[in-house]
Z-matrix of the N, CA and C atoms (Angstrom, degrees):
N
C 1 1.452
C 2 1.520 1 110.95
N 3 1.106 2 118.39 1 -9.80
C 4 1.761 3 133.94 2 -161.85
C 5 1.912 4 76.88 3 -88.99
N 6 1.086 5 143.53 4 -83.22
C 7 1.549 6 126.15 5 -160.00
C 8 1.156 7 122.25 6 -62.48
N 9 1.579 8 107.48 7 8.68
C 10 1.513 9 113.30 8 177.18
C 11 1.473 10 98.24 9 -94.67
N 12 1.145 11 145.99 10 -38.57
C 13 1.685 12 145.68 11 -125.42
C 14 1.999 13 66.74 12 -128.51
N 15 1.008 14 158.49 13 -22.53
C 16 1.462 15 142.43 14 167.89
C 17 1.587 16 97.32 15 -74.40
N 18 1.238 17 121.51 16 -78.21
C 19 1.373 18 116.95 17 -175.42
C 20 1.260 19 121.28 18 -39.60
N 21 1.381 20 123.26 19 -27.38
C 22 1.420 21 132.55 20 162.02
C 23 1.700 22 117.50 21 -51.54
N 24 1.460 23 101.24 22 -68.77
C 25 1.244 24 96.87 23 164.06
C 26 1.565 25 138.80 24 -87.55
N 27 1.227 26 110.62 25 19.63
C 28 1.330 27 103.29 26 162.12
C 29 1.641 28 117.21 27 -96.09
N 30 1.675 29 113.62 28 -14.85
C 31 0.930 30 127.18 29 -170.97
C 32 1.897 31 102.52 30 -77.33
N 33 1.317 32 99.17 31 -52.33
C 34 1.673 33 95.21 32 164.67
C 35 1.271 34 139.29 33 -65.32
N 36 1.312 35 102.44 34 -30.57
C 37 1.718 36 101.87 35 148.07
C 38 1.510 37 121.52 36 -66.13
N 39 1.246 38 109.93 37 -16.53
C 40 1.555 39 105.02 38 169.52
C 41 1.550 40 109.84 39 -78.83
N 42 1.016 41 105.02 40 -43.47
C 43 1.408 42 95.09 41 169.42
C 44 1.576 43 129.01 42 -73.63
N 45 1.232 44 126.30 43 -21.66
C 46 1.293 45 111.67 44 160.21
C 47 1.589 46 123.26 45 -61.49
N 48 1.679 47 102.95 46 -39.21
C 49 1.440 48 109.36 47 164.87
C 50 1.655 49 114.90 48 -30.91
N 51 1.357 50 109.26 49 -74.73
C 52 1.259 51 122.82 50 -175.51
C 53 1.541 52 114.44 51 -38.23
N 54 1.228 53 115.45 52 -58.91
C 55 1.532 54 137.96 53 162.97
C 56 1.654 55 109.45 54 -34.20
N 57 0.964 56 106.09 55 -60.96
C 58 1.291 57 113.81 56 164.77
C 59 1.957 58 133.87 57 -51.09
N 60 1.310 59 100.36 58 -49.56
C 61 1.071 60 140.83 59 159.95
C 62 2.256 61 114.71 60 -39.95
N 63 1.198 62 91.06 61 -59.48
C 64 1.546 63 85.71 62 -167.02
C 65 1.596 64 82.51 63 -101.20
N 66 1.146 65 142.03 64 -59.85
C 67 1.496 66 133.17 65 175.61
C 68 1.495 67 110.02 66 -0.90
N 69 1.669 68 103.57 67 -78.03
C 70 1.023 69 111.93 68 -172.69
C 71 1.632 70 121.98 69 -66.61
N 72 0.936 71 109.44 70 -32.30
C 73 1.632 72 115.41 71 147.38
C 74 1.426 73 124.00 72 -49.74
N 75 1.434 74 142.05 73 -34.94
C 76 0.931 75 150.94 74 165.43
C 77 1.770 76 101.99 75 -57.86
N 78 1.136 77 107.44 76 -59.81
C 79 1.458 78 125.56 77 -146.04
C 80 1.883 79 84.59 78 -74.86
N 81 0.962 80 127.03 79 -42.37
C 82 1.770 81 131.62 80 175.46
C 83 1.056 82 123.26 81 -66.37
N 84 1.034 83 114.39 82 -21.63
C 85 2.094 84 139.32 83 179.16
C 86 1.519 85 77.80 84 -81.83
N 87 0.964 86 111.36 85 -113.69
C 88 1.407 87 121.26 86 -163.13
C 89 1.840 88 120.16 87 -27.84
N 90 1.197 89 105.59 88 -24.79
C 91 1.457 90 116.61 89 176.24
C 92 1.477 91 93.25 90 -71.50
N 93 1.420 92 127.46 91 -67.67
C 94 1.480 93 143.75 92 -165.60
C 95 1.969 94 110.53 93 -46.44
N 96 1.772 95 78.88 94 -49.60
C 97 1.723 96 81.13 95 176.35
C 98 1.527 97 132.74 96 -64.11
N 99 1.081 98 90.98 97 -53.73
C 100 2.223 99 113.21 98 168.30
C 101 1.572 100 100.38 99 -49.17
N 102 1.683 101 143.79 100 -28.75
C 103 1.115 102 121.23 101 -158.88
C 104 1.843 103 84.75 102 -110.93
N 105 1.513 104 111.44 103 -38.71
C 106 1.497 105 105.80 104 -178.59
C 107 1.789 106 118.50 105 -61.76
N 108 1.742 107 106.34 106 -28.25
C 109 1.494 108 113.49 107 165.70
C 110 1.672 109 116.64 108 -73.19
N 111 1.482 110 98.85 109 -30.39
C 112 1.877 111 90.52 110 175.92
C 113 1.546 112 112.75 111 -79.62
N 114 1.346 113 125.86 112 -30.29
C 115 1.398 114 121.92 113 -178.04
C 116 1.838 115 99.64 114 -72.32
N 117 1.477 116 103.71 115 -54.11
C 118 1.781 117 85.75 116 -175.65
C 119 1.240 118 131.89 117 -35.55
N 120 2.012 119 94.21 118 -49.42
C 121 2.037 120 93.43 119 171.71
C 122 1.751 121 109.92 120 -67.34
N 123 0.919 122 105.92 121 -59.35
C 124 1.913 123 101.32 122 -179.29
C 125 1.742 124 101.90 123 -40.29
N 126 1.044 125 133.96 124 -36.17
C 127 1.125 126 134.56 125 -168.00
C 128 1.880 127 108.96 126 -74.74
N 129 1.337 128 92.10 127 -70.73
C 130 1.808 129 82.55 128 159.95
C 131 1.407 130 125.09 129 -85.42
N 132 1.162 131 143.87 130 9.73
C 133 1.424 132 137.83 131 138.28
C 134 1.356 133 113.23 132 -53.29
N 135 1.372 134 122.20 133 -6.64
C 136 1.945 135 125.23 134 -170.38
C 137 1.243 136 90.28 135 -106.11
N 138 1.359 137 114.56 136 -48.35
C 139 1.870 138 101.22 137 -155.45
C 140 1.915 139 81.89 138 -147.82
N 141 1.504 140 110.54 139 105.62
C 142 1.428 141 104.71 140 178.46
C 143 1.466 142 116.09 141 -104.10
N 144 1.634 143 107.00 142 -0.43
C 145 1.648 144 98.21 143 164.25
C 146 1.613 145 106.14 144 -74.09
N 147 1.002 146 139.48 145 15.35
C 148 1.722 147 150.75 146 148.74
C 149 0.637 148 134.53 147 -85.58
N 150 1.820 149 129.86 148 2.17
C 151 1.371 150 106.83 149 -176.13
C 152 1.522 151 133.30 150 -121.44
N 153 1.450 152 97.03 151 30.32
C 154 1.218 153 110.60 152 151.75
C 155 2.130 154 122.21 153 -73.47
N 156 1.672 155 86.16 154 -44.66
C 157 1.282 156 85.64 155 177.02
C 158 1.817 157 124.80 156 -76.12
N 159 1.145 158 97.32 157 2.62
C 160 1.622 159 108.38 158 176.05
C 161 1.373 160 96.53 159 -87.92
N 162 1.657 161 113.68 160 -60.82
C 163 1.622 162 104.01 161 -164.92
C 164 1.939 163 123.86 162 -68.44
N 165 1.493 164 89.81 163 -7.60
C 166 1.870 165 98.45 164 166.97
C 167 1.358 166 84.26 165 -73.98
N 168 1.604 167 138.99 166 -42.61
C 169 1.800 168 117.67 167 -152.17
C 170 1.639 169 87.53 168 -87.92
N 171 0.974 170 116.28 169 -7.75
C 172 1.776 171 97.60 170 -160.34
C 173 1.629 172 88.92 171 -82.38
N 174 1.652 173 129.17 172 -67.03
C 175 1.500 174 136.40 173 165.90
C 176 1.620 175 107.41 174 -18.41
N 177 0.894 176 101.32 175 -59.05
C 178 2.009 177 95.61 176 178.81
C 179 1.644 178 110.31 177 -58.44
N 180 1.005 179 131.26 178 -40.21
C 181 1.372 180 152.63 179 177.56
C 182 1.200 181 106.36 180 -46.70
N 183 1.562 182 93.10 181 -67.42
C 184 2.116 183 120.53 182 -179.23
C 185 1.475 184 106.49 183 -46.93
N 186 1.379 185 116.07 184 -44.02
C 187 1.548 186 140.88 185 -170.70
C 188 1.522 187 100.76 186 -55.47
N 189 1.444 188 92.80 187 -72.12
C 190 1.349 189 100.85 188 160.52
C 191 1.666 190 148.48 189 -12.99
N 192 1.114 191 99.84 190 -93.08
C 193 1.184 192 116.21 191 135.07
C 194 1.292 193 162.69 192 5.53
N 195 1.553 194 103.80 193 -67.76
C 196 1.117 195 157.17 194 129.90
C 197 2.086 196 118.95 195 -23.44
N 198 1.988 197 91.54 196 -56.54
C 199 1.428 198 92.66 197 -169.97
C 200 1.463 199 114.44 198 -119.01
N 201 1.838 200 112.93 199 33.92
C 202 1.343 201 137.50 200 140.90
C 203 1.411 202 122.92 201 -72.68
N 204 1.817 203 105.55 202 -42.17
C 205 1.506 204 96.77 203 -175.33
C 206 1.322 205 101.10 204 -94.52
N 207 1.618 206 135.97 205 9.40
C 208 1.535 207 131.91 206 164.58
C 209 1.655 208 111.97 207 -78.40
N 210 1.585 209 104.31 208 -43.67
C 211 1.212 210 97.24 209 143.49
C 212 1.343 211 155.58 210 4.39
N 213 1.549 212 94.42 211 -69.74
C 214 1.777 213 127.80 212 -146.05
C 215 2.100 214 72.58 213 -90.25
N 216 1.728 215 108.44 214 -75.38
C 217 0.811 216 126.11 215 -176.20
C 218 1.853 217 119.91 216 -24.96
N 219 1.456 218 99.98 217 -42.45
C 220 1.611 219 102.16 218 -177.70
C 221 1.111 220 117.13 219 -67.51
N 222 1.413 221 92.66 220 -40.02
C 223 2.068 222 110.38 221 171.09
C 224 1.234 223 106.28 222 -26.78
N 225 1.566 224 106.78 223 -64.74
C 226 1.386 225 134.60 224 -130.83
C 227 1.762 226 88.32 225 -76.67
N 228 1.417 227 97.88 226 -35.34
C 229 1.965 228 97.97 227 -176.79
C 230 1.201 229 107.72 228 -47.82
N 231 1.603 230 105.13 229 -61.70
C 232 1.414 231 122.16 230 -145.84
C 233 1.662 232 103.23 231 -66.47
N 234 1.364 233 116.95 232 -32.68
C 235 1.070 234 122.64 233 178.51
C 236 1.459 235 116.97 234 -68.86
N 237 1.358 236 128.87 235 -34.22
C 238 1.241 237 129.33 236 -174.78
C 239 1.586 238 106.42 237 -98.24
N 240 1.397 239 129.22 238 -26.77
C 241 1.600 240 113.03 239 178.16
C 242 1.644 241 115.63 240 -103.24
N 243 1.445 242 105.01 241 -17.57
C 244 1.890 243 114.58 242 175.25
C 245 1.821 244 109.90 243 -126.74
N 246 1.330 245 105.40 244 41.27
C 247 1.778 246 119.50 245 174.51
C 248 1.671 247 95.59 246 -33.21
N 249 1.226 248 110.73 247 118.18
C 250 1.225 249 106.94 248 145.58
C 251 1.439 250 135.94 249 -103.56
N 252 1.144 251 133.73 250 6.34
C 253 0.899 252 139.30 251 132.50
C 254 1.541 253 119.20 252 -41.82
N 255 1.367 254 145.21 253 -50.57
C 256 1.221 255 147.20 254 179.09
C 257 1.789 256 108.46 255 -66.56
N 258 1.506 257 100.61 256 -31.04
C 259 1.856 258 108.72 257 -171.80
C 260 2.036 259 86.68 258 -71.44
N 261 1.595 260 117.38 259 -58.46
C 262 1.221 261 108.80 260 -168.20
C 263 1.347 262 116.65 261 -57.15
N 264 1.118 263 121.66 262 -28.13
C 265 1.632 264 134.28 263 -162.04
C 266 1.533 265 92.63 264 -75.22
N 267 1.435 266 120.72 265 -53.60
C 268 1.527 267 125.45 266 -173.22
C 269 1.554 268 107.12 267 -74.02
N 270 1.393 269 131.08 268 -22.47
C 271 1.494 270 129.93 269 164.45
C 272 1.465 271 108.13 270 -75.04
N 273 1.328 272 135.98 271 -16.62
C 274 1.430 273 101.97 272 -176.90
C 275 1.747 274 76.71 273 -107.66
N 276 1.167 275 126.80 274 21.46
C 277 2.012 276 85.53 275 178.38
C 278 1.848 277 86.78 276 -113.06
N 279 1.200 278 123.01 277 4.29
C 280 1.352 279 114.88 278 154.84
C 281 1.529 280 139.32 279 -70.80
């Protein structure tokens, strides 16, 4: 019953991980966006024969951006449907 009450809790620490995990990904997206949307307008409010060529750089940026917290997110899969932590835990109590 002792590798049951481990797998238990390693599994809930996996899930706080995860929790943790895209949160803060959430919370960086949205940080990233609000400062990359305030510089674009300040940016062409200064010089507006530019701001086409800013908002092609700002989209690459966004892109960017964008495929840190997918990243974060894939993590977050792999960790919650193929835990390895739970596969190692169950190989050494075999």
């Amino acid at each position: 019953m002792e590798i049951a009450n481990l797998v238990a809790q390693v599994q809930s620490a996996t899930v706080i991980g995860v929790a943790i995990i895209l949160g803060l990904g959430a919370i960086g997206t949205a940080i990233g966006f609000g400062l990359l949307g305030g510089k674009l307008i300040e940016a062409t409010a200064r010089q507006p024969e530019l701001g086409s060529q800013l908002q092609v750089k700002m989209f690459i940026v966004a892109g960017l951006l964008d495929a840190v917290t997918m990243i974060g997110v894939g993590m977050a899969l792999f960790f919650t449907f193929a835990n390895p932590f739970v596969a190692a835990l169950l190989a050494v109590a075999k």
